[in-house]
mmCIF file as Biopython writes it, N, C-alpha, C and O atoms, coordinates in Angstrom:
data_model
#
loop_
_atom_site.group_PDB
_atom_site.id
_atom_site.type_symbol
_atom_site.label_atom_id
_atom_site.label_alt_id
_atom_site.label_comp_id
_atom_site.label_asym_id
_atom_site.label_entity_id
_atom_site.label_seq_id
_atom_site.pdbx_PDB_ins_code
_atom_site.Cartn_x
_atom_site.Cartn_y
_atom_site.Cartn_z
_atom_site.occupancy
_atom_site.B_iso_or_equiv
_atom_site.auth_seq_id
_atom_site.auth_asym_id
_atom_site.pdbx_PDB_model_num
ATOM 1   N N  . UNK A ? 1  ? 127.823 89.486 60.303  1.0 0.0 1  A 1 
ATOM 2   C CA . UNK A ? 1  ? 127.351 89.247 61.651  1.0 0.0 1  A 1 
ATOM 3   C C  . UNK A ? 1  ? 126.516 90.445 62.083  1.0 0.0 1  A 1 
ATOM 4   O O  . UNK A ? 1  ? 126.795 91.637 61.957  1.0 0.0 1  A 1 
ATOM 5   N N  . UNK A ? 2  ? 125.657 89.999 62.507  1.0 0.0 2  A 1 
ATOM 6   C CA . UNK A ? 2  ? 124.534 91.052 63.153  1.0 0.0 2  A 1 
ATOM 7   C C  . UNK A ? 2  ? 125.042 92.198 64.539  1.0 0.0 2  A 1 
ATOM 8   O O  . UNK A ? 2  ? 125.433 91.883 65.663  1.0 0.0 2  A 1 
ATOM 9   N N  . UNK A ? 3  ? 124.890 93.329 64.050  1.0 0.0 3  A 1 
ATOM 10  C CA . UNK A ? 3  ? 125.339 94.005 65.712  1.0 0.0 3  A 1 
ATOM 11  C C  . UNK A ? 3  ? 124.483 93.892 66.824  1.0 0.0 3  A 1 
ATOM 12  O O  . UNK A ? 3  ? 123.281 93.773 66.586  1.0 0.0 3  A 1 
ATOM 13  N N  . UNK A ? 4  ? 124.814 93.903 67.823  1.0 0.0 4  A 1 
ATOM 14  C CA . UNK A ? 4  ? 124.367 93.529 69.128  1.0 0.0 4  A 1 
ATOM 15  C C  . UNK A ? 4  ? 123.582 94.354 68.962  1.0 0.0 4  A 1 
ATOM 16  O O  . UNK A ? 4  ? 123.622 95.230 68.098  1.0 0.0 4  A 1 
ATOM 17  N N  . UNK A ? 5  ? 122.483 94.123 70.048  1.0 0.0 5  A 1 
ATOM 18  C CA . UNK A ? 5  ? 120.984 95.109 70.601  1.0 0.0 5  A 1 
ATOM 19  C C  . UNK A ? 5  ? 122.119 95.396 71.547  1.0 0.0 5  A 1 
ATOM 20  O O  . UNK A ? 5  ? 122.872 94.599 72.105  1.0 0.0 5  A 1 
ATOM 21  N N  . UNK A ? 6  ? 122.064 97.022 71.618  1.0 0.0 6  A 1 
ATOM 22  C CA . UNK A ? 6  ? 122.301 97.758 72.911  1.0 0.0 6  A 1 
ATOM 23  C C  . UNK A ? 6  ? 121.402 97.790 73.712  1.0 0.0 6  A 1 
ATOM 24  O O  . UNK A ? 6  ? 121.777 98.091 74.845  1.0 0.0 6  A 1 
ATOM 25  N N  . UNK A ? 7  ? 120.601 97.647 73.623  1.0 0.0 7  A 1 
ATOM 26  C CA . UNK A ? 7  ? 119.121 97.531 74.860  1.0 0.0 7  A 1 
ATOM 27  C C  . UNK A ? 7  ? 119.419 96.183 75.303  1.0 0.0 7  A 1 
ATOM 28  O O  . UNK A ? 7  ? 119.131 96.102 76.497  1.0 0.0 7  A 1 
ATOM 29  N N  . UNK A ? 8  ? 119.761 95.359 74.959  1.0 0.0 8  A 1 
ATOM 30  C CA . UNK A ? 8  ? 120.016 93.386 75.496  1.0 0.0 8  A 1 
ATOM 31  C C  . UNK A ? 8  ? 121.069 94.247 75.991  1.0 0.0 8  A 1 
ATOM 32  O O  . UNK A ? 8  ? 120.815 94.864 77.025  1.0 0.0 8  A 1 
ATOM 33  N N  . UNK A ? 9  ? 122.445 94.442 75.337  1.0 0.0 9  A 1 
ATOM 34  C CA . UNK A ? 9  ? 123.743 94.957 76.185  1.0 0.0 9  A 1 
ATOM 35  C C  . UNK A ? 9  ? 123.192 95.421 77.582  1.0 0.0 9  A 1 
ATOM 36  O O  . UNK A ? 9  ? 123.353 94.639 78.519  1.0 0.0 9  A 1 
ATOM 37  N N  . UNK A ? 10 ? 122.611 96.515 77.793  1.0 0.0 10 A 1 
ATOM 38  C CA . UNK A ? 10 ? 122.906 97.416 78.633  1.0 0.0 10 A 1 
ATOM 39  C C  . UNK A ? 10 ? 121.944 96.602 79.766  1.0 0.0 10 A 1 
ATOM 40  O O  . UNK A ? 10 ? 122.133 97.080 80.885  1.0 0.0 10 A 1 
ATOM 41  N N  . UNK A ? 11 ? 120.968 95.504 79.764  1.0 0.0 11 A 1 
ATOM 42  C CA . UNK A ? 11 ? 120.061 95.097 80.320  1.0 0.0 11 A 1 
ATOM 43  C C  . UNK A ? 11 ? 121.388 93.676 80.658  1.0 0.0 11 A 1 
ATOM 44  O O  . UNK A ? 11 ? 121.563 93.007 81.676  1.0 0.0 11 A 1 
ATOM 45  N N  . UNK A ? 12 ? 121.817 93.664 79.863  1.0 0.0 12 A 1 
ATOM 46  C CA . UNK A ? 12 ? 122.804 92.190 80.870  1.0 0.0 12 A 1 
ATOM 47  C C  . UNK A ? 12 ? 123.728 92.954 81.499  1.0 0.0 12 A 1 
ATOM 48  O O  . UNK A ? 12 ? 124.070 92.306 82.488  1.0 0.0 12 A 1 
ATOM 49  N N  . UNK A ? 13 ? 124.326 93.993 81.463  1.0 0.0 13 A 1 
ATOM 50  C CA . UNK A ? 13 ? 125.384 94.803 82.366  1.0 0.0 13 A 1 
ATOM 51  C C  . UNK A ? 13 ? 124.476 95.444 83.753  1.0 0.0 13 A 1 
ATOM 52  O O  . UNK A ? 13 ? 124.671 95.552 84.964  1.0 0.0 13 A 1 
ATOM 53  N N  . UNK A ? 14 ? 123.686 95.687 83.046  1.0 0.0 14 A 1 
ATOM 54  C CA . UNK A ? 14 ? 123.042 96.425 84.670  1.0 0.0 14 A 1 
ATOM 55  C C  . UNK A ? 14 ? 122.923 94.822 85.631  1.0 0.0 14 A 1 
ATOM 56  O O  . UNK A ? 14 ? 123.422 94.738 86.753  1.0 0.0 14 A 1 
ATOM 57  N N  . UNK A ? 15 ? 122.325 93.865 85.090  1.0 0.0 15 A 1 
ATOM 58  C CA . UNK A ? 15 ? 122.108 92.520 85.813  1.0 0.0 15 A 1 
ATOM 59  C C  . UNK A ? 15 ? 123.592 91.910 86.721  1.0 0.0 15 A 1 
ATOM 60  O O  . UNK A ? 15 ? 123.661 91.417 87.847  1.0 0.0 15 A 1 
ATOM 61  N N  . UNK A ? 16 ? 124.974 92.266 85.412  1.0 0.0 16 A 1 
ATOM 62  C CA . UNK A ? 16 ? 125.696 91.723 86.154  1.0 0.0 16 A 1 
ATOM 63  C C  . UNK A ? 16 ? 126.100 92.514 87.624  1.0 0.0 16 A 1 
ATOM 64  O O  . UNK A ? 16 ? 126.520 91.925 88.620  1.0 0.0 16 A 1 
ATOM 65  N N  . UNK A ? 17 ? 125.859 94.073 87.508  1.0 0.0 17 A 1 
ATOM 66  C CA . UNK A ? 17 ? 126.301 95.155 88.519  1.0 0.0 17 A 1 
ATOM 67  C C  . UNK A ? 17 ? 125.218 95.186 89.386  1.0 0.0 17 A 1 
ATOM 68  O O  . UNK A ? 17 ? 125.231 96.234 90.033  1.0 0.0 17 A 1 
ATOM 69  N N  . UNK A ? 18 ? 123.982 94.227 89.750  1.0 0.0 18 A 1 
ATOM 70  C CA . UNK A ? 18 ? 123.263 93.704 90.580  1.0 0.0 18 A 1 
ATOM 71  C C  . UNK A ? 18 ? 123.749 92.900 91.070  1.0 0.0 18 A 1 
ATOM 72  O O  . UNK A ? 18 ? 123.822 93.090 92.284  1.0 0.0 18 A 1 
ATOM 73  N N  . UNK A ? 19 ? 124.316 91.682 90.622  1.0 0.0 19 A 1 
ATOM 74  C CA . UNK A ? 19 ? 124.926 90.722 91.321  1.0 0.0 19 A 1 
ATOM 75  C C  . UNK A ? 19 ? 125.914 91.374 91.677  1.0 0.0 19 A 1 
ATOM 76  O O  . UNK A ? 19 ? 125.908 91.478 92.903  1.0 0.0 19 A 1 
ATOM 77  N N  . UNK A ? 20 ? 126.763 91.867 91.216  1.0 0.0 20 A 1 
ATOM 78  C CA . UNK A ? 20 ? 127.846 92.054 91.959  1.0 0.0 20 A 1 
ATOM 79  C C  . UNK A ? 20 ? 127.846 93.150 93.516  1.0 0.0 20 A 1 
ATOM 80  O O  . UNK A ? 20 ? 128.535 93.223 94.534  1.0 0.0 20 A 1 
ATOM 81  N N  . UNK A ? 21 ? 126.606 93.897 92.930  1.0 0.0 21 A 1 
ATOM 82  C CA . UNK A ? 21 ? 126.354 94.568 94.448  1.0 0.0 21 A 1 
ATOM 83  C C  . UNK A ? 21 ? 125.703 93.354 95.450  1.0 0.0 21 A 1 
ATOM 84  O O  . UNK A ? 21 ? 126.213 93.177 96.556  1.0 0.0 21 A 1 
ATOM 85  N N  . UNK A ? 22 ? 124.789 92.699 95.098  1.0 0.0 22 A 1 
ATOM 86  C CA . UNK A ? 22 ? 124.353 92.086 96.077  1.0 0.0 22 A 1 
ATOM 87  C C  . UNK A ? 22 ? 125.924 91.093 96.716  1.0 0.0 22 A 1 
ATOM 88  O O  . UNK A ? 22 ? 125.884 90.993 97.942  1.0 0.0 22 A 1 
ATOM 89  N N  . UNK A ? 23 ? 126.835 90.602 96.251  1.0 0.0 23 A 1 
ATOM 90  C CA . UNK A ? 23 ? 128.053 89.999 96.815  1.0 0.0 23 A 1 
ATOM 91  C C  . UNK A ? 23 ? 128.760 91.041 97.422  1.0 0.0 23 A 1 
ATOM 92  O O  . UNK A ? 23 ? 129.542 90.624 98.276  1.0 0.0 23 A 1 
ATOM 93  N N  . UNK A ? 24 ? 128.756 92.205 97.280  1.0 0.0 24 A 1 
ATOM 94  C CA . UNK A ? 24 ? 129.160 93.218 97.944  1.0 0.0 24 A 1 
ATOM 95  C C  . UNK A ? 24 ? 128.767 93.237 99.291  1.0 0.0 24 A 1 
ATOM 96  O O  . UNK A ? 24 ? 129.513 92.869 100.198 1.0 0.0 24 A 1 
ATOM 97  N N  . UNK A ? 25 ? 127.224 93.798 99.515  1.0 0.0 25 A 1 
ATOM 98  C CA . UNK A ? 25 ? 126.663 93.779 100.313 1.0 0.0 25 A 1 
ATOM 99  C C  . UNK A ? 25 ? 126.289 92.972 101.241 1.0 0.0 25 A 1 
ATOM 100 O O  . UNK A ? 25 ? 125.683 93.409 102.219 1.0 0.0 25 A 1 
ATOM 101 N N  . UNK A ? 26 ? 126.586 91.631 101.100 1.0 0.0 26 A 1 
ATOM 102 C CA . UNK A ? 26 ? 127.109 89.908 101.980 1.0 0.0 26 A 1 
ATOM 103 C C  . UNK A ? 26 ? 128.221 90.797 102.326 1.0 0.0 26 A 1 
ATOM 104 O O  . UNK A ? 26 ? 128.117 91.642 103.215 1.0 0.0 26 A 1 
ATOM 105 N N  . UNK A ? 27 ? 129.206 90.630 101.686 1.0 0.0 27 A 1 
ATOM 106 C CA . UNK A ? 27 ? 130.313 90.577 101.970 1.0 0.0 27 A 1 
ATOM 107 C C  . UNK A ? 27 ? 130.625 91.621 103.262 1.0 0.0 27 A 1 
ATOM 108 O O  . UNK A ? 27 ? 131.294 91.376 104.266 1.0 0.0 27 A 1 
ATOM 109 N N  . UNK A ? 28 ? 129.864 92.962 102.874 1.0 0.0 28 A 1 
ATOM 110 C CA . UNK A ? 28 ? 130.326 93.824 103.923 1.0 0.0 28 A 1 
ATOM 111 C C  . UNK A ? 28 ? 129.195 93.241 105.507 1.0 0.0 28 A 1 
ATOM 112 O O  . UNK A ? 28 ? 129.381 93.275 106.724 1.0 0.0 28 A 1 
ATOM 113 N N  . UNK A ? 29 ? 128.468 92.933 104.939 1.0 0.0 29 A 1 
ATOM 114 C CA . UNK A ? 29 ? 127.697 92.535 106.070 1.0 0.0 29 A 1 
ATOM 115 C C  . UNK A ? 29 ? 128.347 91.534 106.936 1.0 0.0 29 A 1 
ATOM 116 O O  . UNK A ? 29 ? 128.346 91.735 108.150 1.0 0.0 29 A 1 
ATOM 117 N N  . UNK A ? 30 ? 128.807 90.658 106.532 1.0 0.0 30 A 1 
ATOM 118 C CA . UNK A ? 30 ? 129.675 89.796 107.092 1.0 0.0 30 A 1 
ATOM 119 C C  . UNK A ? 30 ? 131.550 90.388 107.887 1.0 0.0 30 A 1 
ATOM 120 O O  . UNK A ? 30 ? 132.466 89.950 108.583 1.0 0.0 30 A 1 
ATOM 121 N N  . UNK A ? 31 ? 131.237 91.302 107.326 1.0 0.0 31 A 1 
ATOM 122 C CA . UNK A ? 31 ? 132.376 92.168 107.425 1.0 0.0 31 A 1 
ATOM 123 C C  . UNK A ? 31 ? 132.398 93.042 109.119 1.0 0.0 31 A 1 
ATOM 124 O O  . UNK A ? 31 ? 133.307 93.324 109.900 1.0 0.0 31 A 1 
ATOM 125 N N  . UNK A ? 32 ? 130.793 93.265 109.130 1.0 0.0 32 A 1 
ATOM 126 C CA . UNK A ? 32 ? 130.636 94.326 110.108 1.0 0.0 32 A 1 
ATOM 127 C C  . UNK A ? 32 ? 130.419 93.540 110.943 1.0 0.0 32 A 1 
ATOM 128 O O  . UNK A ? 32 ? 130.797 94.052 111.996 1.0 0.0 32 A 1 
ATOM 129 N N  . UNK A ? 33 ? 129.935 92.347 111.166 1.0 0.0 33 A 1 
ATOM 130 C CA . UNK A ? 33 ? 129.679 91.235 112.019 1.0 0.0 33 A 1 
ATOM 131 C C  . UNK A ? 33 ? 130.536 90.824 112.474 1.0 0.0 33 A 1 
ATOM 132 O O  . UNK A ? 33 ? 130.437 90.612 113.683 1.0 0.0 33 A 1 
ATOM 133 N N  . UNK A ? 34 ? 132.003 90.437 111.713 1.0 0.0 34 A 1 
ATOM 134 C CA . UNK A ? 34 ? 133.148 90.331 112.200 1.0 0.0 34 A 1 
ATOM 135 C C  . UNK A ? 34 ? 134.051 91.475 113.000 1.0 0.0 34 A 1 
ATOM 136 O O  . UNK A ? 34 ? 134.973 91.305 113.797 1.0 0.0 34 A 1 
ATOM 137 N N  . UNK A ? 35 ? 133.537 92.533 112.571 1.0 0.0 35 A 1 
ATOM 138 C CA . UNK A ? 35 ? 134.447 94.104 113.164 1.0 0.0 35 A 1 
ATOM 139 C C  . UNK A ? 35 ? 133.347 93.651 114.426 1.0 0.0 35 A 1 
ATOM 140 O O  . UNK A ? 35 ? 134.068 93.041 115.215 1.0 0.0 35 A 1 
ATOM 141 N N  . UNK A ? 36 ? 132.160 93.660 114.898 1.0 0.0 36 A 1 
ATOM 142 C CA . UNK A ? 36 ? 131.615 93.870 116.031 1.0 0.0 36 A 1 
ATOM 143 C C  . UNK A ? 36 ? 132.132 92.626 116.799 1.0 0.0 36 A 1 
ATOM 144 O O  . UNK A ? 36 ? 132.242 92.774 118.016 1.0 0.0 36 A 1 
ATOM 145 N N  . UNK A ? 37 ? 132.413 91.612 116.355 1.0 0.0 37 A 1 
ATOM 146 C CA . UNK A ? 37 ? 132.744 90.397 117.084 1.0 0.0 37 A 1 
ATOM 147 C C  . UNK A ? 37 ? 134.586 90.852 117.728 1.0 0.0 37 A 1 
ATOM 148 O O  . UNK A ? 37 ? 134.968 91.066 118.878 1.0 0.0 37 A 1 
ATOM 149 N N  . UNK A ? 38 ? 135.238 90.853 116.614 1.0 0.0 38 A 1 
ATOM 150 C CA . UNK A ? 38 ? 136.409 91.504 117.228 1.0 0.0 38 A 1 
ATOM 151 C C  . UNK A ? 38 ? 136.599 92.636 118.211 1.0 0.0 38 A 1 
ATOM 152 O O  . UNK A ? 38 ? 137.608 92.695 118.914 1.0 0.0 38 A 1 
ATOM 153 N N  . UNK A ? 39 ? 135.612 93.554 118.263 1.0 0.0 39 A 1 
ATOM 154 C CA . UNK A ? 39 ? 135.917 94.757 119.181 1.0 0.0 39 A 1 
ATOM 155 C C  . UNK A ? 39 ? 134.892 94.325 120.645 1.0 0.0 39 A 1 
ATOM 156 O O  . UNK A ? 39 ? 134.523 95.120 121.509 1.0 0.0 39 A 1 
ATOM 157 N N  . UNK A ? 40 ? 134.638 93.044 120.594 1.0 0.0 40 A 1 
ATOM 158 C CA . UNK A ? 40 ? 134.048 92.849 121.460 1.0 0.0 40 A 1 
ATOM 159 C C  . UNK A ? 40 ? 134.734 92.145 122.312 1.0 0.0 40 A 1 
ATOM 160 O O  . UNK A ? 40 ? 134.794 92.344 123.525 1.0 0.0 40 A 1 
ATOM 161 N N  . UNK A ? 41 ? 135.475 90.980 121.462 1.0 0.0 41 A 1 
ATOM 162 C CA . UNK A ? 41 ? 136.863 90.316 122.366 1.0 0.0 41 A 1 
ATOM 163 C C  . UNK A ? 41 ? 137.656 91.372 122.583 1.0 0.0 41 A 1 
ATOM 164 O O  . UNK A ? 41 ? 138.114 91.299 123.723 1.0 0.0 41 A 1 
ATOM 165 N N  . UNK A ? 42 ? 138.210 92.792 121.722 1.0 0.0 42 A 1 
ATOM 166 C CA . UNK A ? 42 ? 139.011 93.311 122.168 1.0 0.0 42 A 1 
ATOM 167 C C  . UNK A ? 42 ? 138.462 93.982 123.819 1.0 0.0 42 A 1 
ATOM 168 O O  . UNK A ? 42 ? 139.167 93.999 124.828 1.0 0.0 42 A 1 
ATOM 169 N N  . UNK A ? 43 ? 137.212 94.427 123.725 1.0 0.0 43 A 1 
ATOM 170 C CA . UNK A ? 43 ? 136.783 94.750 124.907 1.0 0.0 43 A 1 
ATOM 171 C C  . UNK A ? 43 ? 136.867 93.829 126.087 1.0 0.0 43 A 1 
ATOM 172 O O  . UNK A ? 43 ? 137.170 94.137 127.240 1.0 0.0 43 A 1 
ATOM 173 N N  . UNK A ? 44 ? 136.536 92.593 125.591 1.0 0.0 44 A 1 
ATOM 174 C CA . UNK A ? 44 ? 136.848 91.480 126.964 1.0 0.0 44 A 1 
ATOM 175 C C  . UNK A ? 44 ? 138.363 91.836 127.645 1.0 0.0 44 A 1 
ATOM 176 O O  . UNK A ? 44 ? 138.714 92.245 128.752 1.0 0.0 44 A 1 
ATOM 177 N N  . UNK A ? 45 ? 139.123 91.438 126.312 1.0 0.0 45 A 1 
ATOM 178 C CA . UNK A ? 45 ? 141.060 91.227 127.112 1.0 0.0 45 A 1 
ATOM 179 C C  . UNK A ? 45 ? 141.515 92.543 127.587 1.0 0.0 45 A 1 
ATOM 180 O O  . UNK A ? 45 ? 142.573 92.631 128.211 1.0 0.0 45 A 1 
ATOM 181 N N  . UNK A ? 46 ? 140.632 93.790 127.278 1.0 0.0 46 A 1 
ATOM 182 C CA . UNK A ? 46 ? 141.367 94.925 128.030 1.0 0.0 46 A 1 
ATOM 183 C C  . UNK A ? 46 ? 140.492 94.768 129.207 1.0 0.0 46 A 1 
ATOM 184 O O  . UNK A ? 46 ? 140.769 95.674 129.994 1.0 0.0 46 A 1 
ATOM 185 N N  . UNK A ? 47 ? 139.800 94.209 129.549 1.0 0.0 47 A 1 
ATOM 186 C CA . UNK A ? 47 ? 139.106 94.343 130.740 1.0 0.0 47 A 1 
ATOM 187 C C  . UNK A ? 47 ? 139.817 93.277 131.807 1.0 0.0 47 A 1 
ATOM 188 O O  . UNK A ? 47 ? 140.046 93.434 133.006 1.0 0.0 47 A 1 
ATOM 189 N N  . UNK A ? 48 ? 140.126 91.953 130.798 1.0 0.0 48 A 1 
ATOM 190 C CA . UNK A ? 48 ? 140.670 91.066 131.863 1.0 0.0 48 A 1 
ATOM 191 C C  . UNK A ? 48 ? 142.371 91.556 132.381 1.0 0.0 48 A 1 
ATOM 192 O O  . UNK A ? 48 ? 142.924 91.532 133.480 1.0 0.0 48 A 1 
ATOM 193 N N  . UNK A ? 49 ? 142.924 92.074 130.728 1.0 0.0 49 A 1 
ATOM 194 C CA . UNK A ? 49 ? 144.080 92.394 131.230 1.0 0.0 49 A 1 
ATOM 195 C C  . UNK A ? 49 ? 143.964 93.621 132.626 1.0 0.0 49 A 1 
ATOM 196 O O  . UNK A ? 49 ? 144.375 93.157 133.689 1.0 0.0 49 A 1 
ATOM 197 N N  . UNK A ? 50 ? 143.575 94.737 132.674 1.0 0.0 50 A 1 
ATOM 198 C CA . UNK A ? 50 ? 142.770 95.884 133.561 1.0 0.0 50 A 1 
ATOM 199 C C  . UNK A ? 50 ? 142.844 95.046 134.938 1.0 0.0 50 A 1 
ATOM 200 O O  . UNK A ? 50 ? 143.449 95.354 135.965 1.0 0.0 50 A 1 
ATOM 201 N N  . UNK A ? 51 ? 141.990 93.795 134.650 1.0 0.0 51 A 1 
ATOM 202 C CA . UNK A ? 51 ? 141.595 92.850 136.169 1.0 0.0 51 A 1 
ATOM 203 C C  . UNK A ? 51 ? 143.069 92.254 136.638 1.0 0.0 51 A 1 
ATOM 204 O O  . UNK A ? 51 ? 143.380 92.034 137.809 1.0 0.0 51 A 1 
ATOM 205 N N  . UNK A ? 52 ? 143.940 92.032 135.444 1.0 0.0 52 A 1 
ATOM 206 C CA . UNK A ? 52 ? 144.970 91.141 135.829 1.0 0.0 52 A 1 
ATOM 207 C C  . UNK A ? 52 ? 146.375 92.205 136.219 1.0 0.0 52 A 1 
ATOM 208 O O  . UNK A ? 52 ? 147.326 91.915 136.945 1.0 0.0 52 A 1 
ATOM 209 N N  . UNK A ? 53 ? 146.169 93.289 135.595 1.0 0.0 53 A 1 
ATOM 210 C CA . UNK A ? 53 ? 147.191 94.252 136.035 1.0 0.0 53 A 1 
ATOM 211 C C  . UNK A ? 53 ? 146.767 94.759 138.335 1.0 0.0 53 A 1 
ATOM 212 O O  . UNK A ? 53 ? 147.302 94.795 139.443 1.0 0.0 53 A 1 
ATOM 213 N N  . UNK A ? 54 ? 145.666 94.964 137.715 1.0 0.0 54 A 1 
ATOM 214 C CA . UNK A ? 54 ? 144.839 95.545 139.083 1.0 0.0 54 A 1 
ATOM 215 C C  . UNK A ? 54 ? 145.378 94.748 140.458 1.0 0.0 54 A 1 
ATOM 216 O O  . UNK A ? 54 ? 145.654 95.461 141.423 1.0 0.0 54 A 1 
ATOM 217 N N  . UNK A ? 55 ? 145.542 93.259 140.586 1.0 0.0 55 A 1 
ATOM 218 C CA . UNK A ? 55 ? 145.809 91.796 141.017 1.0 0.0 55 A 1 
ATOM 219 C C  . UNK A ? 55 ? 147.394 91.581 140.997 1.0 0.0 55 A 1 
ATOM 220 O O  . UNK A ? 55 ? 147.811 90.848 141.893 1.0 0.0 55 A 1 
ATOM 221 N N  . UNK A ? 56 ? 148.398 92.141 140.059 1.0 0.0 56 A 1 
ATOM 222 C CA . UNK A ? 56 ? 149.544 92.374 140.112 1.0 0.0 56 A 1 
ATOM 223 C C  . UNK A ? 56 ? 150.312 93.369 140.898 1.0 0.0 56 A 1 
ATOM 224 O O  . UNK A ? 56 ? 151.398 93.171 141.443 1.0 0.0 56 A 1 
ATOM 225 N N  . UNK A ? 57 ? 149.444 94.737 140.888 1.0 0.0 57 A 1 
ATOM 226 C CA . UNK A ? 57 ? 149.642 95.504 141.418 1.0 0.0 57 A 1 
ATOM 227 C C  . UNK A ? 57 ? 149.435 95.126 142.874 1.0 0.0 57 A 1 
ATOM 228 O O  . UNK A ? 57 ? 150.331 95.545 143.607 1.0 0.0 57 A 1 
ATOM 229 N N  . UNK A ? 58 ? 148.363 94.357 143.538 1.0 0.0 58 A 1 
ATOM 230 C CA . UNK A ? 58 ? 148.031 93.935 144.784 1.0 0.0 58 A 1 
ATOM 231 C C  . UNK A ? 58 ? 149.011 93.372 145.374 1.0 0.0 58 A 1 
ATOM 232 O O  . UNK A ? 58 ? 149.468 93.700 146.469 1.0 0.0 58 A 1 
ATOM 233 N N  . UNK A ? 59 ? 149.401 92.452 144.640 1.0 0.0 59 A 1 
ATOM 234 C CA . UNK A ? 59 ? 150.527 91.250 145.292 1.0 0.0 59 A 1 
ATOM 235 C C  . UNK A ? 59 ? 151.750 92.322 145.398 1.0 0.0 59 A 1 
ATOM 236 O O  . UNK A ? 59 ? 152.364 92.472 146.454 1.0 0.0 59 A 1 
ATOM 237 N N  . UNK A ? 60 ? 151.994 92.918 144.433 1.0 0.0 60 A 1 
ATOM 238 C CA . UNK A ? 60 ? 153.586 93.793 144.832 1.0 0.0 60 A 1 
ATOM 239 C C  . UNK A ? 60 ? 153.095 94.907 146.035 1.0 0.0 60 A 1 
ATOM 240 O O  . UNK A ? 60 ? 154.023 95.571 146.497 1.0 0.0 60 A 1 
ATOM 241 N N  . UNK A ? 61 ? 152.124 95.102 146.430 1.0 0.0 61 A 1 
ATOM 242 C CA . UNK A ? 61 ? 151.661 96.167 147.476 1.0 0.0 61 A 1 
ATOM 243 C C  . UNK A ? 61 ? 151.781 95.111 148.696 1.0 0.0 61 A 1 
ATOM 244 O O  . UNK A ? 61 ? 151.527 95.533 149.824 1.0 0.0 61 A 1 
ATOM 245 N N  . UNK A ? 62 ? 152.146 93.791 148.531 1.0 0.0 62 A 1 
ATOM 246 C CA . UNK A ? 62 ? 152.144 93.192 149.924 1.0 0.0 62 A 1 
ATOM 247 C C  . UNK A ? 62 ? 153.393 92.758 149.986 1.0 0.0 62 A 1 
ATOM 248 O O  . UNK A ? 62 ? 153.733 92.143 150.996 1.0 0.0 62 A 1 
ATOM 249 N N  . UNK A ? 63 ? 154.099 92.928 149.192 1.0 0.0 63 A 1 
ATOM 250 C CA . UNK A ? 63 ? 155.498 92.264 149.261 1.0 0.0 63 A 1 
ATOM 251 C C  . UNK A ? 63 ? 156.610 93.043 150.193 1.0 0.0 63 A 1 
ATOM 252 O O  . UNK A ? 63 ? 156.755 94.262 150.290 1.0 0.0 63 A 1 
ATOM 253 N N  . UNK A ? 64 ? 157.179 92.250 150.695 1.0 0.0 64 A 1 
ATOM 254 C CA . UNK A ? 64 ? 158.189 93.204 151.900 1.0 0.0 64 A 1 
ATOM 255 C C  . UNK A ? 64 ? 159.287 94.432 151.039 1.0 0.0 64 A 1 
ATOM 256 O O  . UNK A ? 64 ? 159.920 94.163 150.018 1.0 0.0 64 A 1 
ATOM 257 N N  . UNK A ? 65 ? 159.297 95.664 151.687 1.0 0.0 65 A 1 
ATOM 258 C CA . UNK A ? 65 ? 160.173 96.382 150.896 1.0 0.0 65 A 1 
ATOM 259 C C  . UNK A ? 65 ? 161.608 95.805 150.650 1.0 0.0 65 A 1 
ATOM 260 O O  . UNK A ? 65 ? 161.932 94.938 151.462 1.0 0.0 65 A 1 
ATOM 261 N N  . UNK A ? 66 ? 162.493 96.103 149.728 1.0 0.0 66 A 1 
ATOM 262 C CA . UNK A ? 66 ? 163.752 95.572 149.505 1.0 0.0 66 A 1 
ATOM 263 C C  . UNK A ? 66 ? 164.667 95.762 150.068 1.0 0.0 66 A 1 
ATOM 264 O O  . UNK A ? 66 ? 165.254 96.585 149.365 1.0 0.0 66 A 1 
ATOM 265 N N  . UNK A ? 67 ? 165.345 95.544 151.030 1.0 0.0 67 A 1 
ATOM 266 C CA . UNK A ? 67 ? 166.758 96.247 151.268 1.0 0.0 67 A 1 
ATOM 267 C C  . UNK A ? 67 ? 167.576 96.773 150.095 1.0 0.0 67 A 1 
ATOM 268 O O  . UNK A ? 67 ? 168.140 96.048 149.276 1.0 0.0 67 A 1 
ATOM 269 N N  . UNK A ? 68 ? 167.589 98.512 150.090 1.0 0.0 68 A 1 
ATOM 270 C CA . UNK A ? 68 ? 168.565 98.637 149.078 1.0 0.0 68 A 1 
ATOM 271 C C  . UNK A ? 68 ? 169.843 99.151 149.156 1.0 0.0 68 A 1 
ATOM 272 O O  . UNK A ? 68 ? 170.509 99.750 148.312 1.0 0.0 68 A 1 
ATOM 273 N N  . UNK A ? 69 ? 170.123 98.784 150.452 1.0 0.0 69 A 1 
ATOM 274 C CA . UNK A ? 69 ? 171.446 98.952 151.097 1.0 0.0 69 A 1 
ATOM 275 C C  . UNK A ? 69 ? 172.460 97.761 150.755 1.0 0.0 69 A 1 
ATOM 276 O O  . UNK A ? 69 ? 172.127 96.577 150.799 1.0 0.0 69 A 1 
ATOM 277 N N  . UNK A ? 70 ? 173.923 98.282 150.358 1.0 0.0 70 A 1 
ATOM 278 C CA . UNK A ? 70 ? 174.335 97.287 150.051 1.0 0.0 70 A 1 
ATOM 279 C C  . UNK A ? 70 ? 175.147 96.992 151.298 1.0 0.0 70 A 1 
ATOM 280 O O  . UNK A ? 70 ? 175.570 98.018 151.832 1.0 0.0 70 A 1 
ATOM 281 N N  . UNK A ? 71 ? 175.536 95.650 152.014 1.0 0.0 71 A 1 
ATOM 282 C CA . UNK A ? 71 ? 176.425 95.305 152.986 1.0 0.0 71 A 1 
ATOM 283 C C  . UNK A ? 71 ? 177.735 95.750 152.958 1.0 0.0 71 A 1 
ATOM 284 O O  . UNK A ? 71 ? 178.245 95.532 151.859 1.0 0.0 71 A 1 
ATOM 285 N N  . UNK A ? 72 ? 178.465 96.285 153.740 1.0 0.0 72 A 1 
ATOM 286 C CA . UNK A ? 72 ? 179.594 96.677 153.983 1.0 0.0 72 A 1 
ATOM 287 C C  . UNK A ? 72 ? 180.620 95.715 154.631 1.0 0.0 72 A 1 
ATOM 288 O O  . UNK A ? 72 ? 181.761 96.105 154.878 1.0 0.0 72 A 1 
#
């Protein structure tokens, strides 16, 4: 059996470590698209939670103080 051309070898390995970077490089791209999408909802719910704490705090600022006397 004939030995391989190392020049064919090394020319189909570099090809496959092209493809495999280019699936890399999707991949992270899609990656960072998703990290910006997530830190963007995370930015929404701390803002709504922020709005909804803010609105909690209101209502207990109107509520009558407690009697904390106990009856005798």
């Amino acid at each position: 059996m004939a030995e391989p051309n190392p020049t064919i070898e090394l020319v189909e390995r570099v090809e496959r470590l092209l493809l495999r970077y280019d699936e890399l490089r999707r991949t992270n791209e899609l990656l960072s698209l998703q990290v910006t999408a997530l830190t963007s909802e995370r930015d929404s719910l701390k803002s709504r939670l922020s709005a909804a704490r803010a609105r909690v705090d209101a209502l207990l600022e109107r509520l009558p103080e407690a009697d904390t006397k106990t009856p005798s």
